[in-house]
Steps between C-alpha positions, in 0.01 A plus 500: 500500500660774264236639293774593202499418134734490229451458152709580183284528116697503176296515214604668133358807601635535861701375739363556919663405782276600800514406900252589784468499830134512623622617885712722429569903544389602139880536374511465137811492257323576221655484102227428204670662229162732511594826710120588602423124569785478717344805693139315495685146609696663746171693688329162474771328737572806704121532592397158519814437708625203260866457425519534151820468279410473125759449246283552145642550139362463155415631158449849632640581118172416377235583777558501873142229534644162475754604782265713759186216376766191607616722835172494626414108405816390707427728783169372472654127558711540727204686742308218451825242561606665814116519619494141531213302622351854633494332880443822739468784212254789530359423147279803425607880513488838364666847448429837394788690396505865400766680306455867456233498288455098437278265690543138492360242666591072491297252627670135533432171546750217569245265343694264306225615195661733278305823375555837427266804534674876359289776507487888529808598272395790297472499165798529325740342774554235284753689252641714762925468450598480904859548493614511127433121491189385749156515332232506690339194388740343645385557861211272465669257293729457773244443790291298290873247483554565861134354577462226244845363586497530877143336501342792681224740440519849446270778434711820456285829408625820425278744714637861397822610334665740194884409459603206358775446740283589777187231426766196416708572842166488724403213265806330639577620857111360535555168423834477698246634792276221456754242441667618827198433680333171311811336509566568895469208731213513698579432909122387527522234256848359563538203233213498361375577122222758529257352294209262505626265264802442696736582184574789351 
């Protein structure tokens, strides 16, 4: 069965149009409106080896948020969509991703429990302008809408870094790591949901 999602999200703020393909090669297609989110979106699919083609516009005029903030919830959707019933997934996984000088590491959980865990960005991060556009708040505002609407746990921490550009790209190409793996099927457990429950 095709692990692929599609889902389009018009709102007065934004209007996404987003597909993914969970097996894929990591090719994205990649057009947010947001140049340095497009980079960040586009090393998410290349490294986690999901198709990717995002189609996002909004009131950029005022503040690029509503449009990178509604980007992540329907990528976060359509992950969890295309997941399924989890039959055969790895579930857990990490990464550690350097970048130069940044150090990042993700830990995830395809738990069905949303929760989100950011730590290690250095002070100041937060008002960093990536890009002309891209503050650096934004980074963990976006994994925190990955995790919450994906229904999967994430603990990202920020273990060393000094650029901007260079903490929010190992921020990214780590979770795409850890997707890659957490969302893998498992040969051991062919069709069936690792958990004790039974449900995920």
């Amino acid at each position: 069965m095709a692990r692929t999602a599609t889902i389009v999200r018009e709102t007065s703020e934004s209007k996404v149009e987003l597909s993914l393909n969970l097996d894929g090669t990591g090719q994205t297609d990649i057009e947010t409106s947001v140049p340095f989110y497009n980079h960040m979106m586009t090393a998410l699919g290349k490294h986690s080896l999901i198709d990717l083609k995002i189609r996002a516009s909004g009131d950029t005029d005022i503040d690029v948020h509503h449009t990178v903030e509604d980007t992540a919830i329907v990528f976060g959707e359509a992950l969890k969509q295309a997941l399924g019933d989890k039959r055969g997934i790895r579930r857990f996984a990490d990464a550690t991703v350097p970048l130069d000088e940044a150090l990042a590491r993700a830990v995830v959980d395809i738990s069905g429990r949303p929760y989100a865990v950011c730590t290690g960005e250095p002070e100041g991060f937060e008002y960093a302008m990536i890009g002309g556009h891209f503050t650096g708040s934004l980074v963990r505002h976006v994994m925190e809408s990955i995790a919450f609407h994906a229904d999967l746990c994430l603990h990202m921490t920020v273990l060393a870094g000094r650029d901007p550009h260079h903490i929010a790209e190992a921020e990214f190409k780590a979770l795409a790591r850890a997707l890659r793996f957490a969302v893998e099927p498992d040969p051991r457990i062919a069709g069936i949901i690792p958990s004790t429950k039974g449900a995920l």
